[in-house]
N, C-alpha and C positions, 0 to 999 in steps of 0.2 A: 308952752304947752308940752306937756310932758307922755310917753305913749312908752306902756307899757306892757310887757310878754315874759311867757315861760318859752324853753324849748330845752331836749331832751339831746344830752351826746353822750353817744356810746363810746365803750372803750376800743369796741370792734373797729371802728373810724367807717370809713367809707370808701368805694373806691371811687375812684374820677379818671379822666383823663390824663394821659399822662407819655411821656418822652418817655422809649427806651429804645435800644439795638433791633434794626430790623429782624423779624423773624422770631427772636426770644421774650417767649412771653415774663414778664413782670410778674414776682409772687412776693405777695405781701401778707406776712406771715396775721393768723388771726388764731385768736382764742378760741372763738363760738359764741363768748359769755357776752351774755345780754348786761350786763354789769354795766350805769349809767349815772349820770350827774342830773340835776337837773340846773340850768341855768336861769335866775328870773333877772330883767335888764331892765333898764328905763332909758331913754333915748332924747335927749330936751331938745326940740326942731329949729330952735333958735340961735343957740349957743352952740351944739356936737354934743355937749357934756353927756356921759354915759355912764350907769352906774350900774355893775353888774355882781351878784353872787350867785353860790352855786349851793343847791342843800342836795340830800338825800332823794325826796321828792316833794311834791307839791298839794298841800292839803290849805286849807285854810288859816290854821295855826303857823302855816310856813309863810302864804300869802301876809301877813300880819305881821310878822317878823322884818318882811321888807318890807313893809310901807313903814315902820319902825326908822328903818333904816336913812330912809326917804325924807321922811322929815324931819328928822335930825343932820340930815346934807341943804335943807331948806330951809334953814330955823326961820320962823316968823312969818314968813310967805305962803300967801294960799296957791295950792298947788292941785294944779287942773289934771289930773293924770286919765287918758284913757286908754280902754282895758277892754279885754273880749267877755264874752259869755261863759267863760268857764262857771264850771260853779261852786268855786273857792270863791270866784269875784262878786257871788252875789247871796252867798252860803247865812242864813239867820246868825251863826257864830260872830259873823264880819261886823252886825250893823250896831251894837254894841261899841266899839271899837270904831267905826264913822261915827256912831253920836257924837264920843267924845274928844275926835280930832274933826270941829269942823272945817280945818282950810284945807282939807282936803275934799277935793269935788271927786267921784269914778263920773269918767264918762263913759257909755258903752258903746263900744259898734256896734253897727247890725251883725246878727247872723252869720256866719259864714263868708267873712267878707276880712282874710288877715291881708288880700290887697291892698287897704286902706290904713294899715299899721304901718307906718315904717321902720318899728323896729325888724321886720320881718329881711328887711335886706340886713342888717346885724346880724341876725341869724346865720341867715347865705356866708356872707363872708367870715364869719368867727368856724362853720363847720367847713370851708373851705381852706382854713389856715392852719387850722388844730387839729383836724381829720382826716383830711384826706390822703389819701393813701400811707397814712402813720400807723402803728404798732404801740400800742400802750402796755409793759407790764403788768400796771396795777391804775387805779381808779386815782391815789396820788398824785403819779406822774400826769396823769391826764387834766385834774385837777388845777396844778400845777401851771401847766399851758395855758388853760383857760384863763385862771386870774393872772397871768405874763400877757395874755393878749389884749385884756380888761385895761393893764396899765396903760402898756403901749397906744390903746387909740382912745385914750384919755388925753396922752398929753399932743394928739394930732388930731385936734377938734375938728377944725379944716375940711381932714380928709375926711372925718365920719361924716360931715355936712355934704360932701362932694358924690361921696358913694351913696347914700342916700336919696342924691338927687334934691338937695337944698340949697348949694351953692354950686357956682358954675365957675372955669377958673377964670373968667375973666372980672367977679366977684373980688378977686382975695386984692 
């Protein structure tokens, strides 16, 4: 089962929590600029396996471009993918393109409901590693990050199961 999301990082980062010298406050230099990636991921609950890119932003034609992707990292396999309500995921554009791949299934959540995604904890911790309290020059470098953090917990399946909440360590 494969469970699938967009989410939005700015260049601005975020700020968090954080250690410094009693007394002196932390400044962490920011642009202003809303300047943003958008990230779309898959998450497979069985394996860790994650597969994550980054476009511009997210329309339907972008949506399509990754399930492209997807099934090409799947050859041959019908692939159960669920997805939210946006409406790239359910857009007239789209079902042209399901006729003609049918091992792909969309499943949809309900409503309002990304508690029941788990790529949504990928989320938490990709804007907790790559944003937080960081400074990005330019959209690149942030870029950048993103697909170094993509690799990285590719090859620590494990972990992503663990964080997740799929595997326990007395599993491994």
């Amino acid at each position: 089962m494969l469970y699938h999301d967009e989410t939005i990082v700015q260049i601005g980062g975020s700020k968090r929590r954080m250690w410094g010298p009693k007394g002196k406050i932390s400044i962490i230099p920011n642009t202003g600029s809303r300047t943003r990636v958008v990230v779309s991921g898959i998450v497979d609950v069985t394996t860790g396996r994650t597969i994550l890119s980054t476009s511009e932003e997210m329309k339907t034609k972008d949506f399509i471009n990754y399930l492209i992707i997807v099934l090409t990292e799947y050859p041959g396999k019908i692939i159960n993918l669920v997805v939210d309500n946006a409406s790239w995921h359910k857009s007239k554009e789209l079902q042209p393109f399901l006729e003609s791949n049918k091992r792909l299934n969309l499943i949809y959540l309900p409503p309002y409901s990304p508690d029941l995604n788990p790529i949504e904890k990928l989320w938490y911790w990709l804007k907790k590693s790559i944003t937080a309290n960081t400074y990005y020059k330019n959209i690149r470098e942030l870029s950048s990050n993103i697909l170094d953090f993509a690799y990285s917990i590719e090859l620590r399946r494990d972990l992503v199961l663990r964080r997740l909440g799929f595997l326990c360590f007395n599993d491994v």
